[in-house]
C-alpha positions in Angstrom: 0.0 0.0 0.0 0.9 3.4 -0.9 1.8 5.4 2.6 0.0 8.5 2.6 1.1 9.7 6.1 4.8 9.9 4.7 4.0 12.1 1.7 2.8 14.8 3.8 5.7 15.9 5.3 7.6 16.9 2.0 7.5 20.3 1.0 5.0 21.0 -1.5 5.7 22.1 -4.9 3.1 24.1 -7.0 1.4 21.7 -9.6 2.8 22.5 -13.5 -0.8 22.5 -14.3 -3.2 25.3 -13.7 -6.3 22.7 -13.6 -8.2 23.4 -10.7 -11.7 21.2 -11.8 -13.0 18.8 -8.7 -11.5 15.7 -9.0 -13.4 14.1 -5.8 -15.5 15.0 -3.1 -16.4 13.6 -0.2 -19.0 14.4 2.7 -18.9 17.9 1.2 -15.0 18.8 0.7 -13.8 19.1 -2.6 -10.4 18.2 -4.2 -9.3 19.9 -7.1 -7.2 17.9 -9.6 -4.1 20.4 -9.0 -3.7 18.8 -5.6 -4.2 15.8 -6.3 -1.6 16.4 -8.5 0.9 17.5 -6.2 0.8 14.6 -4.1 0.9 12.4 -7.5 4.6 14.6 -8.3 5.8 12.9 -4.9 4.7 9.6 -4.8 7.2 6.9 -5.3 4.9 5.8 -9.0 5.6 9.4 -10.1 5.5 9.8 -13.3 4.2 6.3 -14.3 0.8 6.6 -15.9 -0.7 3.2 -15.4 0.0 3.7 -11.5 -2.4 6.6 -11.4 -5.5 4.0 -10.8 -3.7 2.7 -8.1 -2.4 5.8 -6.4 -5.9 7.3 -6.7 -7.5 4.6 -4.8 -5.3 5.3 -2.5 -5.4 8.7 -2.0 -9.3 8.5 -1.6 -8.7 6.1 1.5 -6.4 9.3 2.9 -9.1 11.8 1.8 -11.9 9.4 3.7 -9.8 9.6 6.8 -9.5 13.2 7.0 -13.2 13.7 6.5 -14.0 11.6 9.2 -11.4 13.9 11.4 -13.3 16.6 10.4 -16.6 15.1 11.1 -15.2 14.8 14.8 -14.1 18.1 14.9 -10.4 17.2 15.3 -9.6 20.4 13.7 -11.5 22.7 16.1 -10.0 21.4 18.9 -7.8 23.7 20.8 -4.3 21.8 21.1 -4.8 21.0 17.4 -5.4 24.8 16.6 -1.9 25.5 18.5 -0.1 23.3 16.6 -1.0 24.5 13.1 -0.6 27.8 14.2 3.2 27.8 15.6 3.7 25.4 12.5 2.8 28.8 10.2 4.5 30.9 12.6 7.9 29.1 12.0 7.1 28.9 8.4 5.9 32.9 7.9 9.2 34.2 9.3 11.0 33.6 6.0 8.4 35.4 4.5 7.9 38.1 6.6 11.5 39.1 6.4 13.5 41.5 4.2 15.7 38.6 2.6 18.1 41.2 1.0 19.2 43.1 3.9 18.9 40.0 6.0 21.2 38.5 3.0 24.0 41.2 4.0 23.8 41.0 7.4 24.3 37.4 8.0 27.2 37.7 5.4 28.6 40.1 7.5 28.2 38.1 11.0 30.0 35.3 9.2 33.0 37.5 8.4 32.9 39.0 11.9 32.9 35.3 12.9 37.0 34.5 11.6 38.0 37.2 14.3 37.9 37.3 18.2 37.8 40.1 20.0 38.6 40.9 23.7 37.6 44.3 24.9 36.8 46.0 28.1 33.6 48.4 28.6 32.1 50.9 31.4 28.1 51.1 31.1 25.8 53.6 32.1 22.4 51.8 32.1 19.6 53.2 31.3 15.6 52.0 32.2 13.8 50.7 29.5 11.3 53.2 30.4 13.5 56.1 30.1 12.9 59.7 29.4 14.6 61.8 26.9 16.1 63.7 29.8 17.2 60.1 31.0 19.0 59.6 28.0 20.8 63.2 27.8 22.0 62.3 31.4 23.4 59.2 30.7 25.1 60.4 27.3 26.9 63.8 29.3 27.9 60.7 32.3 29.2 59.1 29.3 31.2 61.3 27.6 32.7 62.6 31.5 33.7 59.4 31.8 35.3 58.5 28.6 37.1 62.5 29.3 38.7 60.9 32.0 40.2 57.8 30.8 41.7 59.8 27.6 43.1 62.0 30.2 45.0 59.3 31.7 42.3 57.4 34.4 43.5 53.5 34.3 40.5 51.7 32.6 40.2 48.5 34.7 40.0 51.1 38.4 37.1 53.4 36.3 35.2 50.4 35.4 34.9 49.0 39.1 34.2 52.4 40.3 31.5 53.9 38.5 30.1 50.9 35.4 26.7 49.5 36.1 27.6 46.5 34.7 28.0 44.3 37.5 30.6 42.3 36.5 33.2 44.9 36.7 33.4 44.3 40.5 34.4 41.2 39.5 36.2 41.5 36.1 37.1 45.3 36.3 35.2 45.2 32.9 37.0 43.0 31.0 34.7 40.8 29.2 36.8 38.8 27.9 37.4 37.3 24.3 34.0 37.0 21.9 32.7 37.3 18.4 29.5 37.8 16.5 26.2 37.9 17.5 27.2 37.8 21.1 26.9 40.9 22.3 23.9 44.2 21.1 24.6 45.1 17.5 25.6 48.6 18.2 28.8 47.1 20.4 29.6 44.8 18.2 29.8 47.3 15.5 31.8 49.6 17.4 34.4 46.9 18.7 34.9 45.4 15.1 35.5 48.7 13.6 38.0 50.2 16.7 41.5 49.5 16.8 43.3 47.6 19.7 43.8 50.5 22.5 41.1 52.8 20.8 38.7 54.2 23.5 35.8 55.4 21.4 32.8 57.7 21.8 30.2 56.2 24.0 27.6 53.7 22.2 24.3 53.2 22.6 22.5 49.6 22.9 19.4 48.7 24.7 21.7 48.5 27.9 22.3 51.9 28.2 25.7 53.5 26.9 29.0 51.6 26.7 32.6 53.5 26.6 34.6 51.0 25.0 38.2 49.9 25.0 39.3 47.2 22.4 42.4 45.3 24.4 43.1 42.7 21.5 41.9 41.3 18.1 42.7 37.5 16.8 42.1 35.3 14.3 39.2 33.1 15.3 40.0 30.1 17.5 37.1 28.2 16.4 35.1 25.8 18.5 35.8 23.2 21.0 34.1 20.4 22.8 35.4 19.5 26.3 34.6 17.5 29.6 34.5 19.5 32.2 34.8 18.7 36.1 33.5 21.5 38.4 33.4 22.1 42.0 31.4 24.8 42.7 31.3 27.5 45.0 27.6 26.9 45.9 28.5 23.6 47.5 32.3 24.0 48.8 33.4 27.0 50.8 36.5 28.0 48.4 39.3 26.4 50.3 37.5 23.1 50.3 36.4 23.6 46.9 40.1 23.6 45.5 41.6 21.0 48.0 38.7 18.8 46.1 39.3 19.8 42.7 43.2 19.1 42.9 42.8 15.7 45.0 40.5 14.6 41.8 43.5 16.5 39.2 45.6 13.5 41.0 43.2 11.0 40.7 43.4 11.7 37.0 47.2 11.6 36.7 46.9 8.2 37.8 45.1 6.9 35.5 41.8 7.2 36.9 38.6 7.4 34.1 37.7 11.0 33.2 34.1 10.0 32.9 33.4 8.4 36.0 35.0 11.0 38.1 32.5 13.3 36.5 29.3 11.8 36.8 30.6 10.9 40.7 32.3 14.3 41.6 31.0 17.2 39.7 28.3 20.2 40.9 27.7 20.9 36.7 24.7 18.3 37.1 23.8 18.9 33.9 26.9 17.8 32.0 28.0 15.4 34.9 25.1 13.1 33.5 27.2 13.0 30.1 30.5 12.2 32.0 31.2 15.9 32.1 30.7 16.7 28.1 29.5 20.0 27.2 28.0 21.2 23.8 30.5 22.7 21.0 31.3 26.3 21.8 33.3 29.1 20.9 34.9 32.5 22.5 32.0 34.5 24.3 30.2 31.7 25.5 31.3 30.7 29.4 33.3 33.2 31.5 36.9 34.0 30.0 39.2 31.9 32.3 36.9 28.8 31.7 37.4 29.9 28.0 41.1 30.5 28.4 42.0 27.1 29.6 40.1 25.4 27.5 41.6 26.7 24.6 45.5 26.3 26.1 44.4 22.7 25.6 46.3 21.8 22.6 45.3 18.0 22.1 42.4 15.8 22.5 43.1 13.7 25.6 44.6 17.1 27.2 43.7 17.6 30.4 44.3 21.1 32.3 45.1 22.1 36.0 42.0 23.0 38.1 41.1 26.5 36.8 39.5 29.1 39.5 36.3 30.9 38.0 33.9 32.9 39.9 31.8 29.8 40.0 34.2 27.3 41.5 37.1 25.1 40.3 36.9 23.5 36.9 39.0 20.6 35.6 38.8 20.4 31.7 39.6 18.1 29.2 39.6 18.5 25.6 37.8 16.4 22.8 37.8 18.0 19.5 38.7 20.9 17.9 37.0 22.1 14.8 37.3 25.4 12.5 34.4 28.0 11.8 32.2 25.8 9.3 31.7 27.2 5.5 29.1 29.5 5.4 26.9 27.3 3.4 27.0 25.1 6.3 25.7 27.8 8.9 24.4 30.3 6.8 20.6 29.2 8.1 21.4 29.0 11.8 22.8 32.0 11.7 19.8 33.5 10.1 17.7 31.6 12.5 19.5 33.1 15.5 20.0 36.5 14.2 16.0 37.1 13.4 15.1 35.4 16.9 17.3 38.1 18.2 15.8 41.1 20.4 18.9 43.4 19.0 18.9 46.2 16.1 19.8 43.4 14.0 16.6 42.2 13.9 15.1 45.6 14.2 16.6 46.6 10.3 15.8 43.8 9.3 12.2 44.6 10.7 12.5 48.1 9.7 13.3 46.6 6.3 10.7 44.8 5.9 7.8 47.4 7.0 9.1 49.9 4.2 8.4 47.1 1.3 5.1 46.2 2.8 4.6 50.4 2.9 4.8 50.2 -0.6 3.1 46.2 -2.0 0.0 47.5 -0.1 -0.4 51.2 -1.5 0.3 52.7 2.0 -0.6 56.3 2.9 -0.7 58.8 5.4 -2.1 62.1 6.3 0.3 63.3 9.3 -2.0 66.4 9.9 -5.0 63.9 11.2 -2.5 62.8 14.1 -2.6 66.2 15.3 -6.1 66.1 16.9 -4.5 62.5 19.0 -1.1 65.2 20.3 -3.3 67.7 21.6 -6.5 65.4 23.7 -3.4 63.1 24.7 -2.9 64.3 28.4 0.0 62.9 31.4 -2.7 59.9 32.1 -1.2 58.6 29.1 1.3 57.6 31.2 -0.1 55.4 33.6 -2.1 53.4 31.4 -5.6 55.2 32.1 -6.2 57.6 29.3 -8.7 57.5 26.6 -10.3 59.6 24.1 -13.4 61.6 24.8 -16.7 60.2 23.6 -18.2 62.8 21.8 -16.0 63.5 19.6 -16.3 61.6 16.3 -12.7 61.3 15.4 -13.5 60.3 12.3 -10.5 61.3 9.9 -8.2 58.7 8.1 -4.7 58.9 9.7 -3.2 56.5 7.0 -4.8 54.1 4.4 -3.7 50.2 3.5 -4.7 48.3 0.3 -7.8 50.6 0.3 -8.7 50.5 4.0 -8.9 53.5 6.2 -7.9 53.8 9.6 -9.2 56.6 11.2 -8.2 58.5 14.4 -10.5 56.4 16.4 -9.3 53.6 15.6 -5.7 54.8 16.9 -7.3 56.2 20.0 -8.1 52.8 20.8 -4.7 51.5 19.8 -3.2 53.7 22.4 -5.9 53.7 25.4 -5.1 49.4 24.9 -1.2 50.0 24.7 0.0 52.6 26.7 1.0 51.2 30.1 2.4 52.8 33.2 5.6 54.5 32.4 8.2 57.2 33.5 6.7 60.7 31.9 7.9 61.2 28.0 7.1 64.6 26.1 4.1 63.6 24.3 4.6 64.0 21.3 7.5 61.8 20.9 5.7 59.2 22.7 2.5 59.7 20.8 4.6 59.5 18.1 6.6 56.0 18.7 2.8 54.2 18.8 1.7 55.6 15.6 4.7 54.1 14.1 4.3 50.7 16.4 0.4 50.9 14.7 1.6 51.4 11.1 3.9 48.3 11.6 1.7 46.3 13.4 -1.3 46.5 10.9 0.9 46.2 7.8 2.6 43.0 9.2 -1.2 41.7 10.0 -2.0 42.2 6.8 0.7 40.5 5.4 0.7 37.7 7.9 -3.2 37.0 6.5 -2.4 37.1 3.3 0.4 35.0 3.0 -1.4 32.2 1.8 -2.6 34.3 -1.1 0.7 35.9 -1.7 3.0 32.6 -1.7 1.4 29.9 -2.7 3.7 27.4 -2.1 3.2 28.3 2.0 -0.7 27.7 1.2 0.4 24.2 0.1 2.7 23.5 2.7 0.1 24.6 5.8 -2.2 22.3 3.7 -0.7 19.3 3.8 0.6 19.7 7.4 -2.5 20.3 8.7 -4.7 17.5 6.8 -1.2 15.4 8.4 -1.8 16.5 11.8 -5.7 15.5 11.1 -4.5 11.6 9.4 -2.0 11.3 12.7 -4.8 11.8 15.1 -7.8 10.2 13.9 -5.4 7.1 12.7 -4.1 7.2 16.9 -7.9 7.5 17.8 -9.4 4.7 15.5 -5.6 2.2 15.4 -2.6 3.3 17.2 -3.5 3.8 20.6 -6.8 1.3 20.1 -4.7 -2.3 18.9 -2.4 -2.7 21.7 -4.7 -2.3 24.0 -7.7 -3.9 23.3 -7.0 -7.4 24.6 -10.2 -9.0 24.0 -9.9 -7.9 20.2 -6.6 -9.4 19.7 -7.4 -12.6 21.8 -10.3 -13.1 19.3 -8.8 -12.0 16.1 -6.1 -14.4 17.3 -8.6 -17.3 17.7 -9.9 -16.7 14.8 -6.6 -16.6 12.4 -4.9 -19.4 14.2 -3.9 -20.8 10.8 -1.5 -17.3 10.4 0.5 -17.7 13.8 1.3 -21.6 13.6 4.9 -23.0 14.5 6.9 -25.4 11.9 8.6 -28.2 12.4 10.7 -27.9 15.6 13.5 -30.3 17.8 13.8 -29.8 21.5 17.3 -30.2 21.5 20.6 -29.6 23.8 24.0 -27.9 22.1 26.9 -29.3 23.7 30.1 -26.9 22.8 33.1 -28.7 24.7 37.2 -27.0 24.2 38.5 -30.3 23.2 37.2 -33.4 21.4 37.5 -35.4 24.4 35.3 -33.8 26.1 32.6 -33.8 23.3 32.5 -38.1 22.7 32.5 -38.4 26.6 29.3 -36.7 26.6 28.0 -38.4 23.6 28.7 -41.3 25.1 26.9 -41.0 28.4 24.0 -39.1 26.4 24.0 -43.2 24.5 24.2 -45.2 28.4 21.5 -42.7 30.3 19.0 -43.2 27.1 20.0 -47.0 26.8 18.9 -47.4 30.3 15.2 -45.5 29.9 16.5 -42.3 31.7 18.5 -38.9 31.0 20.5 -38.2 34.0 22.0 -34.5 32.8 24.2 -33.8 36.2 26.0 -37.5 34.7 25.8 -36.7 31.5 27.3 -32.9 32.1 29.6 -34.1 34.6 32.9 -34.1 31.9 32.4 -30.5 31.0 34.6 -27.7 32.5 32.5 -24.9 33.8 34.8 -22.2 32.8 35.6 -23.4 29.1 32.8 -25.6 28.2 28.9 -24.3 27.8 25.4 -25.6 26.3 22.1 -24.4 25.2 19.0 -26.2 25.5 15.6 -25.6 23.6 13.1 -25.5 21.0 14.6 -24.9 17.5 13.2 -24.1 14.5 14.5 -24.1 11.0 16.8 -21.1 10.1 17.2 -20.4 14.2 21.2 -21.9 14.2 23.3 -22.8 11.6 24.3 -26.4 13.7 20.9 -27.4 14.3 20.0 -26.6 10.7 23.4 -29.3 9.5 22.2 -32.0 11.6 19.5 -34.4 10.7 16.1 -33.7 12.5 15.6 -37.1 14.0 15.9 -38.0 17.4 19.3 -39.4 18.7 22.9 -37.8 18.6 25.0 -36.0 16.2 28.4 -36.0 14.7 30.7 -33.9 16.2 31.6 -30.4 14.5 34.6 -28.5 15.0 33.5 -24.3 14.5 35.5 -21.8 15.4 37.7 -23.8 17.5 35.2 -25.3 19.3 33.4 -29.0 19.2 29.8 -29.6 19.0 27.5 -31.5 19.1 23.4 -31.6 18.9 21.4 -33.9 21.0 17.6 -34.3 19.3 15.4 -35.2 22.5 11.9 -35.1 20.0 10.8 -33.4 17.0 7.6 -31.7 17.2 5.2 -31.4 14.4 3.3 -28.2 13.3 1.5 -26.5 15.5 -0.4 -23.3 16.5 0.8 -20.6 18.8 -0.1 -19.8 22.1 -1.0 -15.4 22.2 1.6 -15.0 24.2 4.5 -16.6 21.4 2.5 -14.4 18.8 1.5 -11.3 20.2 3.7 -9.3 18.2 2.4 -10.4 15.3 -1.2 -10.8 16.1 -0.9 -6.9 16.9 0.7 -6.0 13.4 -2.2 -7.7 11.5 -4.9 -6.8 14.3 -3.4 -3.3 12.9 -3.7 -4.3 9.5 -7.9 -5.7 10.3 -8.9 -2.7 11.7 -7.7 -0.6 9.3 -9.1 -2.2 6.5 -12.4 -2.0 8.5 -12.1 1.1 9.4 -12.0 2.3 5.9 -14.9 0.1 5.0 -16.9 1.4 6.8 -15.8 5.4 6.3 -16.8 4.0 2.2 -20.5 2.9 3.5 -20.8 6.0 5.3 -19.3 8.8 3.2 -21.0 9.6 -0.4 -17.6 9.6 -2.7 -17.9 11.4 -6.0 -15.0 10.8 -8.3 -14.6 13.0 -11.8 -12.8 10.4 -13.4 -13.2 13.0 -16.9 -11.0 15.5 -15.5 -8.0 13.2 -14.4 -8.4 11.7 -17.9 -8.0 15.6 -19.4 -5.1 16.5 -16.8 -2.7 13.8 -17.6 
């Protein structure tokens, strides 16, 4: 049989035809011929006309099944509903984006990615709520700052002093080596483009402002995977912690098994499960001295010193070393992690984006209809409580997309829903930053509804996902989860098909497998005296046999089960002896047993398969009796 179920998960490709007559309907949903055609392009009988028959009979046995999901209203429930809809969200983000500028700037991150960079920085944070009077503060602190260090002020004493960072009390604002997409866009910038020593103007990020100091550029050291033994701080008092960590370092020098010491000895419970192995990682990822050591290591097999980091005492061993992959290679996790990024990497790329849609959907705007919303906005604004007064009507456009008006209400609304409590802006410029969060808002809802429309090919794709989210459930409903369970079912359907589950011819036999030929005729031998006399007496027939070189297996055979029982003639009585592989043999036929049926228990396996299989076929009997099927045979005729 044709498997349906593993068609659906290839993306779809537009049919070549542009047919879209009913090919079949059933309980009211109609199929057109085009996609029935593009499951046809991806069938293993593709492009073999005289399969078509088959492979239509087929596919209306996987259309029956998704009616009857529909007629139980698989699709409306709400887990089902979540599903498709993070499916489309993971599959509108390449649509949604600006691919061009996304393009350059994953280009650039890659280049960015063959260097290394250690730099020191002093922040000045700033809320996320601040004022335009916060931010003039934080700039003049800034530039003071920055005034100083030219002037001579070590770098490492400022940072602990005065950087809201709070690492600096620890680091004196050193953050060590790192590369792309580590740190906000703006820094990143700034540090790639500086000089080693540089101390440039401050820079802005969603932190707050950043005086930087570039202390060192490299060539990329690419990326490592290591086993790790730590001793942490948050279980040891420090002493403790590194009279541990070095008594282990010994254990290791003497031979003792990286592996087990982890799993037995280290706080990092995560990667102590693994024997101490953490993911591949490169410069930026752990704190710098973890980062240092690691990358002293020269070899695999290299184990270092215990290293001190503000988390406790780390022993690390390296276990492969690996250069920045080809961009081909990366190029989509890269893109992937940049537009999951909350930086201004994502934001251009956003920004991007909203300017095309500006234009694909005939957007306009009359700025002089926003003036009515600046001058009834009041303070309350800023506490989440104002809204616009009743009786006015409010009734001019503000801006206009794909023919739709939105008028001045309408933004009223916007804001009374979205303003929440804040520090105090001016106004305007607050007034002014949800306008533009409205415009972007309801051009990327447009576009999100449209996609289908717009790009077909995502239309296809959601289709086929979803109608294979509906075949997986109603088949778990109606076989899956029903067959293994339902013990009275298979107890009869095995009752019933006894002919199907029957054993063949079989010996109850003993293997004998002796070191030495000896051995192997004394047992023979005594196997001939214990039967002569009416009786098998095993603990005198075994008695020859050494325990430590010498073995045997007793049982029921069947043909094809081992290769010695399969040489030796099924008759009862006692066989040559065999030399294989050094070893002699011999098989000992106690009775041969004739055909015969098997108990459930030998077949259940089995028995569940085909019970499978039964209700299945059944199952789709019965959807046939119950569904009206109209096939337009005509119009398949026409398309191919």
């Amino acid at each position: 049989m044709i498997s349906m179920l593993a068609l659906l998960f290839v993306p779809a490709v537009p049919a070549q035809s542009s047919s879209d007559e009913v090919l079949l309907v059933i309980d009211g949903h109609e199929t057109t011929v085009s996609t029935f055609h593009r499951y046809w392009e991806k069938s293993e009988y593709y492009p073999d006309p005289e399969m078509i028959s088959d492979f239509l009979e087929n596919f209306i046995d996987f259309r029956l099944k998704i009616a009857h999901a529909l007629r139980e209203g698989i699709h409306l429930e709400t887990s089902f509903i979540n599903k498709l809809e993070n499916f489309r969200m993971k599959l509108s983000d390449k649509y949604l984006s600006d691919n061009e500028i996304a393009e350059e700037l994953v280009k650039e991150a890659y280049e960015r990615l063959q260097y290394e960079i250690n730099a020191s920085h002093i922040l000045i944070a700033l809320d996320p709520d601040h004022s335009p009077d916060d931010t003039l503060y934080a700039l003049d602190k800034a530039v003071q700052i920055r005034e100083s260090l030219i002037n001579g002020e070590p770098f490492d004493l400022m940072a602990k002093a005065v950087s809201d960072d709070p690492s600096a009390k620890i680091n004196s604002g050193n953050l060590g080596f790192f590369t792309a997409l580590q740190m906000p866009y703006e820094f990143e910038n700034a540090v790639y483009d500086a000089e080693p020593g540089e101390i440039g103007m401050p820079v802005r990020s969603h932190f707050g402002y950043h005086i930087i100091r570039v202390n060192e550029k490299i060539k990329s050291r690419g990326e490592l995977k290591v086993a790790h033994i730590m001793i942490g701080f948050n279980y040891y008092d420090e002493p403790e912690a590194k009279e541990m960590a070095e008594k282990i370092h010994r254990d290791l020098k003497d031979g003792n098994d990286f592996r087990a010491l982890a799993m037995s000895n280290s706080t990092d419970y995560n990667s102590a499960l693994k024997g101490g192995v953490v993911d591949w990682f490169g410069s930026g990822s752990f704190v710098f001295e973890f980062e240092n050591a690691a990358f002293a290591l020269k070899a695999p097999g290299d184990i270092s010193d215990p290293v001190p980091t503000p988390y406790g005492w780390h022993i690390i061993k390296l276990l492969d070393q690996r250069e920045i992959p080809p961009y081909a290679e990366i190029r989509e996790r890269l893109l992937d992690k940049m537009r999951r990024s909350c930086n201004s990497r994502s934001g251009l790329i956003r920004d991007a984006r909203v300017e095309r849609l500006k234009t694909e959907w005939d957007f306009s705007e009359n700025p002089g209809a926003l003036e009515m919303i600046y001058r009834l906005a009041d303070n309350s604004i800023f506490e989440g409580k104002w809204k616009a007064p009743g009786h006015l009507p409010l009734d001019d456009v503000i801006f206009s997309i794909a023919g739709s008006n939105i008028i001045q209400r309408d933004f009223a609304e916007f804001v009374s829903q979205n303003a929440y409590p804040r520090q105090p802006w001016p106004l305007r410029d607050y007034i002014t930053l949800l306008y533009n969060t409205y415009v972007r808002t309801s051009l990327i809802r447009l576009e999100e509804k449209n996609l289908e429309n717009k790009y077909p090919e995502l239309g296809y794709m959601m289709d086929e996902f979803r109608d294979g989210m509906l075949l997986q459930e109603i088949t778990d409903r109606e076989i899956w989860s029903r067959a293994p369970s339902d013990t009275g079912g298979l107890l009869e359907f095995h009752r019933n098909n006894l002919e199907n589950y029957m054993w063949g011819k079989r010996i109850s036999a003993t293997i004998f497998i002796t070191s030495d030929k000896a051995t192997a005729r004394r047992i023979a031998w005594r196997t001939r005296i214990s039967n002569f006399f009416g009786g098998s007496d095993d603990d005198w027939i075994i008695k020859p046999m050494n325990s430590e070189k010498d073995s045997l297996i007793q049982g029921l055979f069947s043909k094809g089960d081992k290769d010695l029982t399969d040489r030796v003639t099924w008759e009862e009585g006692i066989s040559d002896i065999f030399l294989v592989n050094n070893h002699y043999k011999l098989v000992v036929i106690n009775e041969v047993l004739d055909p015969e049926p098997k108990t459930f228990d030998e077949a259940k396996e089995q028995v569940i398969v085909d019970y499978h299989d039964h209700l299945e076929r059944t199952w789709l009997e019965n959807l046939r009796a119950i569904f009206n099927v109209t096939v337009n045979r005509n119009v398949l005729s026409d398309f191919y």
